[in-house]
LUMNU-724977 format. One record per residue (C-alpha): y, x, z; residue number from 1. Coordinates in nm, 4 decimals, padded with zeros to 6 digits, always signed. Each point is the difference from the previous one (the first is absolute). Last residue first. Layout:
BEGIN
@north Y; east X; up Z; num NUM
...
//
This chain:
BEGIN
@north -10.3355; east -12.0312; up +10.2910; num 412
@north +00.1426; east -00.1648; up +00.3299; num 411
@north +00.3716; east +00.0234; up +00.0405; num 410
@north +00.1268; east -00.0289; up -00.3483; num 409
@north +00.3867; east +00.0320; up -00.1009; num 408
@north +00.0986; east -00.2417; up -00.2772; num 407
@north +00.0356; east -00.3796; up +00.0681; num 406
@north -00.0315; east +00.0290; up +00.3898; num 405
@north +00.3277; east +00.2473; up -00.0231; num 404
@north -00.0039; east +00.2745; up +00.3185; num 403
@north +00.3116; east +00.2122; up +00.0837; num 402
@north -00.0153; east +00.1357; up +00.3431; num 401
@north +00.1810; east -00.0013; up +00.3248; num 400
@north -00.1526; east +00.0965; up +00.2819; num 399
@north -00.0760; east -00.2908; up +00.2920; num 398
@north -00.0493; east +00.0608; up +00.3573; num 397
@north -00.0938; east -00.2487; up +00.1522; num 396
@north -00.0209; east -00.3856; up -00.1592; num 395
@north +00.2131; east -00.2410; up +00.0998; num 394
@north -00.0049; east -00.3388; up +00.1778; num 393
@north +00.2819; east -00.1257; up +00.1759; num 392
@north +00.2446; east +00.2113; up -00.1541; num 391
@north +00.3425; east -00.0606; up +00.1543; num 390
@north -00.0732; east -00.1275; up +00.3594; num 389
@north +00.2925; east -00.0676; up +00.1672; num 388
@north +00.1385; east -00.0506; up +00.3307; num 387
@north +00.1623; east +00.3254; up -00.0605; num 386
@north -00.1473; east +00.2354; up +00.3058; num 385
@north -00.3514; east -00.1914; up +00.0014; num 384
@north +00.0051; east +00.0623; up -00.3613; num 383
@north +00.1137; east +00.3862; up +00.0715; num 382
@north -00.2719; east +00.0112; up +00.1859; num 381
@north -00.2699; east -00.1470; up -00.1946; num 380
@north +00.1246; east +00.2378; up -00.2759; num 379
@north -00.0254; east +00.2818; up +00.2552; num 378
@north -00.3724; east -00.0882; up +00.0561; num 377
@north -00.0731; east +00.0645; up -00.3792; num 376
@north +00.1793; east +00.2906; up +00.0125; num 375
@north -00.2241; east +00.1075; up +00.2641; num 374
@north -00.2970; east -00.0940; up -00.1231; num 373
@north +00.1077; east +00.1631; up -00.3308; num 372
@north +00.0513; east +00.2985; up +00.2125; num 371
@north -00.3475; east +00.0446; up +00.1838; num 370
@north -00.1281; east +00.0552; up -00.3379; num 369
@north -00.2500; east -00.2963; up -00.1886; num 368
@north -00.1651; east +00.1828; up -00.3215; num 367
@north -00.0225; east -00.2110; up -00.3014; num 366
@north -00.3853; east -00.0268; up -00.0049; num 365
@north +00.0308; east -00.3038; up -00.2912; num 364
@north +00.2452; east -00.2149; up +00.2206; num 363
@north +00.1748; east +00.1863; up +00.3112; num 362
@north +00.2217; east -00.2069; up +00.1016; num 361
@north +00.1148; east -00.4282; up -00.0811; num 360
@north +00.2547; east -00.0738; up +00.2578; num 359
@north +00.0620; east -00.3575; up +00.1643; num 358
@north +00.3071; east -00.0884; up +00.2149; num 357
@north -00.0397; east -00.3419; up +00.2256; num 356
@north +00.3274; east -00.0714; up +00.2314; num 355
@north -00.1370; east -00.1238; up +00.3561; num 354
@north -00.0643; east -00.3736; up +00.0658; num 353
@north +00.2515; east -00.1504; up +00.2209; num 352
@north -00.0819; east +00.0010; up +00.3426; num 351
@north -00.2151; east -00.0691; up +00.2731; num 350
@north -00.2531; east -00.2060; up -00.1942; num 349
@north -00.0975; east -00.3430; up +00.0819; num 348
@north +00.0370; east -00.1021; up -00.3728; num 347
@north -00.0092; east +00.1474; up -00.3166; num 346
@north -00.1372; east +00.2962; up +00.1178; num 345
@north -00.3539; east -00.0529; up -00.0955; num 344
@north -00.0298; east -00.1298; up -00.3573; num 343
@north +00.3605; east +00.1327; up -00.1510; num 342
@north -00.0810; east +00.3458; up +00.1362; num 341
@north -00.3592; east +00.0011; up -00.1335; num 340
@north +00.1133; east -00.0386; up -00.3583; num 339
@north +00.2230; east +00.2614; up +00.0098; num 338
@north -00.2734; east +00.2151; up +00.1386; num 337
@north -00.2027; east -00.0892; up -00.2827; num 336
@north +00.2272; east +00.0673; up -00.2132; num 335
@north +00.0648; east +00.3381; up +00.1015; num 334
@north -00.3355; east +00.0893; up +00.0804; num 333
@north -00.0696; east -00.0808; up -00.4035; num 332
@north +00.2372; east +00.2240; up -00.1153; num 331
@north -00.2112; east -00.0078; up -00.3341; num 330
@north +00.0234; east +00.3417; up -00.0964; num 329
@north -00.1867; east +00.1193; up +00.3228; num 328
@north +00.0600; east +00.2695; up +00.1932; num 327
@north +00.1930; east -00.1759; up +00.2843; num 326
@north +00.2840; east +00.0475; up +00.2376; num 325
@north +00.1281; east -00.3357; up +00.1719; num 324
@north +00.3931; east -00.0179; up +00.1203; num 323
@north +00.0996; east -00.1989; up +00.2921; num 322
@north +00.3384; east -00.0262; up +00.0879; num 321
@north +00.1531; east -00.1761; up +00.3671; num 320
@north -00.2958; east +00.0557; up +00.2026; num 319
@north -00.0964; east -00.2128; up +00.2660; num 318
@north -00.2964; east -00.2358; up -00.1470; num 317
@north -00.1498; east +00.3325; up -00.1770; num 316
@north -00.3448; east -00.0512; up +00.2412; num 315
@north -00.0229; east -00.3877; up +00.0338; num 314
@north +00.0540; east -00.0074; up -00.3993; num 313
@north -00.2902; east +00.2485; up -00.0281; num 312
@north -00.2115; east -00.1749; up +00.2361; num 311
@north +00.1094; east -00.3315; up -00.2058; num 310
@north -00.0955; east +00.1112; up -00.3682; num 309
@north -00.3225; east +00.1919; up +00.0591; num 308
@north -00.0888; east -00.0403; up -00.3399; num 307
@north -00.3682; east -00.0585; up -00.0132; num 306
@north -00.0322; east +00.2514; up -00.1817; num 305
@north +00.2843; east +00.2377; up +00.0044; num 304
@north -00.1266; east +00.1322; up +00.3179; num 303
@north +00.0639; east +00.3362; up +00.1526; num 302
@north +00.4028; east -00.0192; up -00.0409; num 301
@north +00.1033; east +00.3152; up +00.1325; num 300
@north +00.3350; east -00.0696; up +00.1775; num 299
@north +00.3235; east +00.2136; up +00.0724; num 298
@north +00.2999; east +00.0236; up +00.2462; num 297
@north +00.3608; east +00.0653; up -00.0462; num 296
@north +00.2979; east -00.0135; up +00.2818; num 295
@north +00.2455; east +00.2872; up -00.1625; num 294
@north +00.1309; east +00.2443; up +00.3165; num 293
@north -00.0538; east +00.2786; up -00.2171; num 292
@north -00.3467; east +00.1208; up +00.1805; num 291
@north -00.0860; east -00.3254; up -00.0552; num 290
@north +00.0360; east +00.0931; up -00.3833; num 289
@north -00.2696; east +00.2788; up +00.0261; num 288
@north -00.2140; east -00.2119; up +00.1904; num 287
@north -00.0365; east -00.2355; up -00.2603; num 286
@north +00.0416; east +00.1789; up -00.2647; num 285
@north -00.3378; east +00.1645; up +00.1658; num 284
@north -00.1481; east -00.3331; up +00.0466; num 283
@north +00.0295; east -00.0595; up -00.4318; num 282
@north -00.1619; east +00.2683; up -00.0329; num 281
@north -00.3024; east -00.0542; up +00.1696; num 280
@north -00.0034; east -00.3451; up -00.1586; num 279
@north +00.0214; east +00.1140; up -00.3376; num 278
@north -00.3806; east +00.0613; up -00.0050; num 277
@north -00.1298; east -00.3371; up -00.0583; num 276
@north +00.2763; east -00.3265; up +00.0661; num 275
@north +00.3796; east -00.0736; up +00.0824; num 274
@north +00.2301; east -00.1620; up +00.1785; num 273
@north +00.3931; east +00.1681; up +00.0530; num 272
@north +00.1647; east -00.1428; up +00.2815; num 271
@north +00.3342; east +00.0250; up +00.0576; num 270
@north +00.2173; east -00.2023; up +00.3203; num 269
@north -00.3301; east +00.1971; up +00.2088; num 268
@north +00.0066; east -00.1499; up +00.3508; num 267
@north -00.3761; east -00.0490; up +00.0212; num 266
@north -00.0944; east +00.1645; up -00.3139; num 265
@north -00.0741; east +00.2952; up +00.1697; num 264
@north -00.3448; east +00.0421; up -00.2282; num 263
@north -00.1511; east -00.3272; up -00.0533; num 262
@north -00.3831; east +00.0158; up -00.1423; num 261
@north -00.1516; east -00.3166; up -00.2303; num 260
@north -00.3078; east -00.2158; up +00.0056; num 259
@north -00.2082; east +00.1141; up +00.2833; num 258
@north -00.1208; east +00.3388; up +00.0435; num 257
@north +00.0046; east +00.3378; up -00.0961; num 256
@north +00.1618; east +00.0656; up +00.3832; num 255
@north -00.3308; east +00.1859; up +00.0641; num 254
@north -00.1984; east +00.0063; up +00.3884; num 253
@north -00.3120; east -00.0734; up -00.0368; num 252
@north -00.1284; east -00.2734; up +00.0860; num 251
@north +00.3178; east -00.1941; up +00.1119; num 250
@north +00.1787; east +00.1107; up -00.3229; num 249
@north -00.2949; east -00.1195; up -00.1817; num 248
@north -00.0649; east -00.3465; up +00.2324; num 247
@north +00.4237; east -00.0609; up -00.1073; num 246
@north -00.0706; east +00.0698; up -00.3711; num 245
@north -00.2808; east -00.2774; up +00.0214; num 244
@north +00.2302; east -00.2586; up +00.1758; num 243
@north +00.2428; east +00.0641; up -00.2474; num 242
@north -00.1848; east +00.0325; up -00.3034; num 241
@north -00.1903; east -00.3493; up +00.1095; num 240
@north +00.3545; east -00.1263; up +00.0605; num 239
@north +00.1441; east +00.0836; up -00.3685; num 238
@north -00.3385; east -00.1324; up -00.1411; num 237
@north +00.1696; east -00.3731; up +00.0286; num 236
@north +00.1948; east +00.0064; up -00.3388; num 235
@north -00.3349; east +00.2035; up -00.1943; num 234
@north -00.1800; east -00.3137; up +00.1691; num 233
@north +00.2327; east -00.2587; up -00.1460; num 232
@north -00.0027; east +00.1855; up -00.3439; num 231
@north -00.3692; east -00.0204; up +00.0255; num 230
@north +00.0027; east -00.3969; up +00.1142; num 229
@north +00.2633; east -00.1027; up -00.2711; num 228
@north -00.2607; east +00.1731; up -00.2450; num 227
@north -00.2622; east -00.2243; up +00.1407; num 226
@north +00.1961; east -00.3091; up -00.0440; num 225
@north +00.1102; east +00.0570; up -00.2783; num 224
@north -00.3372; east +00.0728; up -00.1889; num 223
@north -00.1693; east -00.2914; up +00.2114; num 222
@north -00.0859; east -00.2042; up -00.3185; num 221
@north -00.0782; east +00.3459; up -00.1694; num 220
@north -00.2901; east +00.0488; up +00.1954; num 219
@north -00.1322; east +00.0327; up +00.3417; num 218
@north -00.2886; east -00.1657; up +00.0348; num 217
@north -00.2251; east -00.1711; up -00.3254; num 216
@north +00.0257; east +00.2355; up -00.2955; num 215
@north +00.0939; east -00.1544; up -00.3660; num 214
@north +00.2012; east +00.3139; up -00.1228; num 213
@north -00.2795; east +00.2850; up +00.1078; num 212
@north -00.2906; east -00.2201; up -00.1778; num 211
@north -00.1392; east +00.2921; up -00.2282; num 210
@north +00.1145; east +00.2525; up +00.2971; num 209
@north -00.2353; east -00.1222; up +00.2651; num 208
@north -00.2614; east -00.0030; up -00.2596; num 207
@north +00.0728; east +00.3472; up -00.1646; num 206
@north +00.0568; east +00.1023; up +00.4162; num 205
@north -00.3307; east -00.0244; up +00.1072; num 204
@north +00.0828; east +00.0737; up +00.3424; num 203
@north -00.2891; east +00.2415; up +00.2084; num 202
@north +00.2739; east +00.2835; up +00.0525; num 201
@north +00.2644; east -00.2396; up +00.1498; num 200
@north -00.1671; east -00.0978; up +00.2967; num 199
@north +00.2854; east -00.2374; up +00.1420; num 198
@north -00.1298; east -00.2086; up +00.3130; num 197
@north +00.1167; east +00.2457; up +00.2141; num 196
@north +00.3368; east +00.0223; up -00.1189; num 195
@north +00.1378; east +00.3371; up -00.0552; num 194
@north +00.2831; east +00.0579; up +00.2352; num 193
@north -00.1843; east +00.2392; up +00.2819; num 192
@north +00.1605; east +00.3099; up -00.0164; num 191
@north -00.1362; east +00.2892; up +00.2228; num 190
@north +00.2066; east -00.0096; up +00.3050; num 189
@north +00.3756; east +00.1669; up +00.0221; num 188
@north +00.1003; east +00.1070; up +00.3434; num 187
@north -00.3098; east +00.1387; up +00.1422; num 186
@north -00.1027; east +00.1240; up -00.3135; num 185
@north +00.3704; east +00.1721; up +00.0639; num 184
@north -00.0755; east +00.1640; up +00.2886; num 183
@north -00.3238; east +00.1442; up -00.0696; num 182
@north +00.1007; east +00.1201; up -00.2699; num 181
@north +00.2543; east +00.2250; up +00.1813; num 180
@north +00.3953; east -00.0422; up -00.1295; num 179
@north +00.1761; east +00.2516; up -00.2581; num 178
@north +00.3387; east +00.0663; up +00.1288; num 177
@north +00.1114; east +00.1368; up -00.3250; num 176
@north +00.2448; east +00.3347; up -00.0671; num 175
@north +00.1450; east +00.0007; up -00.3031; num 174
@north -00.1402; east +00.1284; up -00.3336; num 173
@north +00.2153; east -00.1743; up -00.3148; num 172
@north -00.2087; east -00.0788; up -00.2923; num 171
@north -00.0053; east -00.4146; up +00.0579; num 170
@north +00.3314; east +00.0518; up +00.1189; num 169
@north +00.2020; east +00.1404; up -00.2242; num 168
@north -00.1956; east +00.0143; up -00.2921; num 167
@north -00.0636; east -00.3874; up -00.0008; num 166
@north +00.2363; east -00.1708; up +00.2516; num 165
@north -00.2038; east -00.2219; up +00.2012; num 164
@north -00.1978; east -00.3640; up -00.0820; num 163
@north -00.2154; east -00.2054; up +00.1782; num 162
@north -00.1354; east -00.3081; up -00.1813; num 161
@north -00.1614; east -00.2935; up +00.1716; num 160
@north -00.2895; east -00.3038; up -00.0798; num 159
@north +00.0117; east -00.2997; up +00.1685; num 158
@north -00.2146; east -00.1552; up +00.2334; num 157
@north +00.2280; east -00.1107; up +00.2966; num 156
@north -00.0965; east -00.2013; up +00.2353; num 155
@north -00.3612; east +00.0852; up -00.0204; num 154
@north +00.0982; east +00.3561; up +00.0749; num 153
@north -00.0867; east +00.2578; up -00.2994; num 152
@north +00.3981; east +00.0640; up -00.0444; num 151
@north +00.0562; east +00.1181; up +00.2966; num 150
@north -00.2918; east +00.1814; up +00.1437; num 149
@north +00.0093; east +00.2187; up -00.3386; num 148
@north +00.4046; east +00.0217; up +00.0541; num 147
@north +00.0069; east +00.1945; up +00.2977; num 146
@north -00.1949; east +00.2871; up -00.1159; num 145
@north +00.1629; east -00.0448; up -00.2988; num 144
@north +00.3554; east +00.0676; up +00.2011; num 143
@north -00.1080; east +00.2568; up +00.2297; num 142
@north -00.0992; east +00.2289; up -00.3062; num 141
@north +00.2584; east -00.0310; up -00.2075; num 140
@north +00.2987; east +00.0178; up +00.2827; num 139
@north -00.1757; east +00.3371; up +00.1567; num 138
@north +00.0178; east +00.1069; up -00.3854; num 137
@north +00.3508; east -00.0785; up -00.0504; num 136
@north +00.2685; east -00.2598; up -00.0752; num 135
@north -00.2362; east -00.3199; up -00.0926; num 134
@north +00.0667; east -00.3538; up -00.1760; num 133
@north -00.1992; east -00.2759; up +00.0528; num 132
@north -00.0974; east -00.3224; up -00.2231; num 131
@north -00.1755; east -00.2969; up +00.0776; num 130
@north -00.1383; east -00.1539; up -00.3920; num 129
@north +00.1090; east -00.2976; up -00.1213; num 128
@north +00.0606; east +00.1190; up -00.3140; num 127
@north +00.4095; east -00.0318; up +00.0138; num 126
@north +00.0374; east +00.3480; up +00.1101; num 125
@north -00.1666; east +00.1914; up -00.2356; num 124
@north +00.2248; east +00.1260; up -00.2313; num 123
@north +00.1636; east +00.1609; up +00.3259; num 122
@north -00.3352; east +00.2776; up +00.0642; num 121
@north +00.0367; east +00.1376; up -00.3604; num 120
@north +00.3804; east -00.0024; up +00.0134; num 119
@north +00.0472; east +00.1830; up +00.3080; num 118
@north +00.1229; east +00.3090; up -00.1088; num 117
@north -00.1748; east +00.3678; up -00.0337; num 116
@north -00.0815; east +00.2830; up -00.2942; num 115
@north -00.2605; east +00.0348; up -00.2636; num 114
@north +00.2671; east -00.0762; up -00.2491; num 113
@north -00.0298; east -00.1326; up -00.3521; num 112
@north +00.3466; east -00.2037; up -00.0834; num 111
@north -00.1755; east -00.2608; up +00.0005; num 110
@north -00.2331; east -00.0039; up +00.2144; num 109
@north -00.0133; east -00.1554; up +00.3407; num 108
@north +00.0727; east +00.1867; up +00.2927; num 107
@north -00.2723; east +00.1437; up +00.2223; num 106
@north -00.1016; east -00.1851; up +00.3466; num 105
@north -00.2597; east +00.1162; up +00.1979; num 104
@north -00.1912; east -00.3181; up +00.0068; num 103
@north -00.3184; east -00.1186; up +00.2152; num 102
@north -00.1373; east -00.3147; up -00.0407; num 101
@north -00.1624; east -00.1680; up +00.2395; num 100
@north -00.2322; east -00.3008; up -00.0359; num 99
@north -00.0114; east -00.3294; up +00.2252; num 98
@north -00.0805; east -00.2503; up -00.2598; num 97
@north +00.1742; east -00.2941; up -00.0062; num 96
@north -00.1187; east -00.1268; up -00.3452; num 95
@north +00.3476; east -00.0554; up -00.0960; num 94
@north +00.0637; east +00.3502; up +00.1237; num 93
@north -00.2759; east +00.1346; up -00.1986; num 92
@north +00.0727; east -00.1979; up -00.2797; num 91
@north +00.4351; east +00.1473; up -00.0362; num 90
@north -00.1537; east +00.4085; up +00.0502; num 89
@north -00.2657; east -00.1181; up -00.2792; num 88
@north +00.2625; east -00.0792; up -00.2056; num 87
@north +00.2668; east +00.2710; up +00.0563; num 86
@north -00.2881; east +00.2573; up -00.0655; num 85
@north +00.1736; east +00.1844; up -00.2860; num 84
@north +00.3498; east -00.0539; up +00.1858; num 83
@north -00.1602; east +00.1760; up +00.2674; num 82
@north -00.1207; east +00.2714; up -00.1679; num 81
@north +00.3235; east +00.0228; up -00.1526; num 80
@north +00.1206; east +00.1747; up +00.3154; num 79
@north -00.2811; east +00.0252; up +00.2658; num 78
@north -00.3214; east -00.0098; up +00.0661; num 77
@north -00.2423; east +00.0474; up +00.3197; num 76
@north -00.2462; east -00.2554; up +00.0826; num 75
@north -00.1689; east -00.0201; up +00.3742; num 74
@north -00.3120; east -00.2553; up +00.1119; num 73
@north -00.1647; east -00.1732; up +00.3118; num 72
@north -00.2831; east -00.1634; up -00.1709; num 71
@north +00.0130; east -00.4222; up +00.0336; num 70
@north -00.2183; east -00.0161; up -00.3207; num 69
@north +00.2998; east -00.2108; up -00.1701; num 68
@north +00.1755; east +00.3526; up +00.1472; num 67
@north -00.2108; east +00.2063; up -00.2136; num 66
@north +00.0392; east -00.2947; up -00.3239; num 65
@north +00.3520; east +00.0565; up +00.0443; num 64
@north +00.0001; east +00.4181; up +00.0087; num 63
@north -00.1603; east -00.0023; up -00.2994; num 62
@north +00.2291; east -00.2106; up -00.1781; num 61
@north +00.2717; east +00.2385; up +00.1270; num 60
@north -00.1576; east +00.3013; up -00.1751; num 59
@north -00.0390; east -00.1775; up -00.3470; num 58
@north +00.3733; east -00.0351; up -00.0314; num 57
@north +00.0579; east +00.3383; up +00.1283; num 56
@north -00.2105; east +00.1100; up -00.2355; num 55
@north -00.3423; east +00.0962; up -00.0998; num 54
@north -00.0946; east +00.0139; up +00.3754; num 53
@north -00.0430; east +00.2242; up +00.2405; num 52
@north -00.2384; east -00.0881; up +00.3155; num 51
@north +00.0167; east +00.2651; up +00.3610; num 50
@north -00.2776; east -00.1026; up +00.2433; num 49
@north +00.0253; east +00.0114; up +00.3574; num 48
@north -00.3528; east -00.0610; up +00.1790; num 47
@north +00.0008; east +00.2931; up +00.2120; num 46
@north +00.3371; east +00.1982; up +00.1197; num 45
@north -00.0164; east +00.3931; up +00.0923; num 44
@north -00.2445; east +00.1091; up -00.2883; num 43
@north +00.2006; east +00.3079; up -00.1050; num 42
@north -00.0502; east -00.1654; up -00.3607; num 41
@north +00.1090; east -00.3466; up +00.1292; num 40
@north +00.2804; east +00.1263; up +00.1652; num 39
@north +00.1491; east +00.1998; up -00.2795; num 38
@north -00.0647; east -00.3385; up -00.2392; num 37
@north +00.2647; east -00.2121; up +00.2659; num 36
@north +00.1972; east +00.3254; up -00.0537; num 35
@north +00.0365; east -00.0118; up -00.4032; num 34
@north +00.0413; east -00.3723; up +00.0221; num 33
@north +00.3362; east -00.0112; up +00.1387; num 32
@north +00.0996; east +00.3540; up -00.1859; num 31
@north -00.0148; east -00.1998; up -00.2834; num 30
@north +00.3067; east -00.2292; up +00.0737; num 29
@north +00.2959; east +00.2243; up -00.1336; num 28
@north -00.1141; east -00.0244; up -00.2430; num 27
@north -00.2474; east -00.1509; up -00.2059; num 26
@north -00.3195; east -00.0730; up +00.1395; num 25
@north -00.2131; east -00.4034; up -00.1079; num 24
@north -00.0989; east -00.0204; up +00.3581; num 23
@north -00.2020; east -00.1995; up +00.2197; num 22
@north -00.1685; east +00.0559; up +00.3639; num 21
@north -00.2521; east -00.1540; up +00.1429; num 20
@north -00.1646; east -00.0385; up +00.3260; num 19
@north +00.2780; east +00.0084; up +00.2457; num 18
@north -00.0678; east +00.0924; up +00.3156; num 17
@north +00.3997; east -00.0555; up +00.1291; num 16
@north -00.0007; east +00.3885; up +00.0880; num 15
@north -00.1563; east +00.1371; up -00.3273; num 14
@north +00.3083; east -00.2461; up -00.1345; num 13
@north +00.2629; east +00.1329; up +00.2240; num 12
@north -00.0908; east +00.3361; up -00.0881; num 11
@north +00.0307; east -00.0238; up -00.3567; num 10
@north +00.3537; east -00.1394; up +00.0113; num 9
@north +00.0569; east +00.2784; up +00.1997; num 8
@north -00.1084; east +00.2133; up -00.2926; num 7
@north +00.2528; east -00.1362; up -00.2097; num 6
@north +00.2876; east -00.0010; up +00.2436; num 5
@north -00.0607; east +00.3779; up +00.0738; num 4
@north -00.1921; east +00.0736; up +00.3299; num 3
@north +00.0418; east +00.3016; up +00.2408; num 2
@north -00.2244; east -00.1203; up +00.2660; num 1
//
């Protein structure tokens, strides 16, 4: 099928059986919910039903007490939709709650835009949540297909976010290998992480709540303890993603699996790492480059939650520079690359530890050409060339303008 991101996203939840799906739409996430409700009115999928609530706040409550029900479930927001619903987003993983959350990123206001960076799906990255990152619509759908029988396994129970570049991608028609039903009930069962003894709907929950801070169980005298036992099992999920990615590929057939994808990398002295839709171009530097005799690979980091620290030390172990890409003010793959390198090649590595470059691109729907990725690559070069790195983090490109915080206004 010719599928954009948005309506792949659709796809893979009619596929996965879900039962519910939330929204609060802005764009670029509307078109999400728009084809879930064409197949209900064409009457191809039963027992889907499509909830909006007041806000996004209000939304993502909903979508808690649906999973506290043990309903297999979808919400779509994005941009300050999440930051609206940063504290339900920080329970439900808490609660270890397997719900998805779909987000086709938009960049956060101000200045106004309606345009792309990463921002919305990055302020989220400390709320225990497991987070993926997609390049196109075949990537979108494989990849919550995958992550329904991930995060709703006992050894996980955590809730995940998927994000892709909003415009680009999640309104971008490519071609999608869209598998048979059949198949994939066959790989994903219906969800079964409710407790049986739970029967939520005949609670009385003014009494259970009148006594709520005096409960017998798990209370706050275990409230380390149990959030040492979430962050463990968000640390551990990086083998349930890998064994699940590897039944995908197995079943049918994608490489939108596992936690990150190597492109000639294997003798690369540059590698540029990236994530979302800059990954395509980032292979054709690539080439481009070979073609000049210069030994550069690429990687599309898939998850940023859990970080996938020593696979992604394992796979940039021979290169000499290293320079991450990312649309996200906070160079936060950067950092936590950095961090990664001192953890896992510290000792039994073959080497030293390869130079670490980090450029900021494409912020607020800055457009992303072929050249800046190959400037960018030249600086790596000519860093390799010098023995010197002279901006280790920088932002690219940058025009030069006159702004004073005391008397120009940017959001009136």
């Amino acid at each position: 099928m010719s599928l954009t991101g948005n309506e792949a996203a659709a796809w893979a939840v009619r596929l996965a059986r879900a039962r519910v799906a939330y929204s609060f739409p802005m764009g670029p996430n509307a078109e999400v919910t728009e084809t879930l409700q064409g197949f209900i009115d064409r009457k191809e999928v039963e027992e889907l039903q499509i909830l909006y609530g007041d806000n996004e706040k209000a939304t993502t409550s909903m979508q808690i007490g649906t999973a506290r029900l043990g309903v297999r479930s979808m919400l779509c927001i994005n941009s300050e939709g999440l930051l609206w619903a940063t504290a339900e987003i920080h329970y439900a993983a808490s609660s270890r709650l397997p719900l998805l959350l779909v987000c086709p990123s938009r960049a956060l206001e101000p200045p106004t835009t309606v345009y792309c960076d990463h921002d919305d799906f990055m302020s989220q990255r400390d709320m225990g949540w497991l987070m993926f990152y997609c390049e196109d619509s075949q990537d979108v759908l494989d990849t919550i297909l995958q992550l329904y029988k991930i995060i709703e396994d006992p050894s996980v129970m955590l809730p995940a976010i998927i994000g892709y570049d909003g415009w680009e991608t999640s309104h971008a028609s490519v071609k999608v290998q869209v598998p048979p039903q059949e198949e994939v009930d066959r790989f994903l069962p219906p969800p079964k992480f409710i407790r049986p003894e739970k029967d939520y709907m005949s609670v009385d929950w003014k009494e259970k709540s009148s006594h709520r801070r005096r409960q017998h169980g798990f209370g706050s005298a275990s409230f380390m303890e149990l959030r040492y036992l979430q962050k463990k099992a968000e640390e551990d999920s990086i083998q349930k993603i890998i064994a699940v990615g590897k039944e995908y590929q197995d079943r049918f057939g994608s490489h939108h699996a596992g936690v990150l994808e190597t492109y000639r990398c294997e003798d690369a002295d540059i590698i540029l790492i990236t994530m979302g839709i800059v990954y395509p171009s980032v292979k054709f530097v690539a080439n481009a480059l070979r073609q000049k005799g210069i030994k550069i690979g690429g990687i599309k980091l898939r998850t940023f939650r859990p970080f996938p620290g020593q696979a992604l030390c394992e796979a940039i172990q021979n290169a000499k520079v290293v320079i991450t890409l990312e649309r996200n003010s906070l160079a936060a793959l950067f950092t936590e690359l950095k961090a990664a390198l001192y953890s896992f090649l510290g000792s039994g590595s073959k080497g030293p530890s390869p130079a670490v470059m980090g450029r900021v691109v494409g912020i607020g729907g800055r457009p992303i050409p072929l050249e800046h990725i190959g400037h960018i690559a030249a600086e790596g070069l000519q860093a390799l060339q010098n023995e010197r790195i002279e901006k280790v983090l920088d932002w690219y490109p940058l025009k030069p303008i006159d702004y004073d915080p005391t008397r120009d206004t940017i959001a009136e």
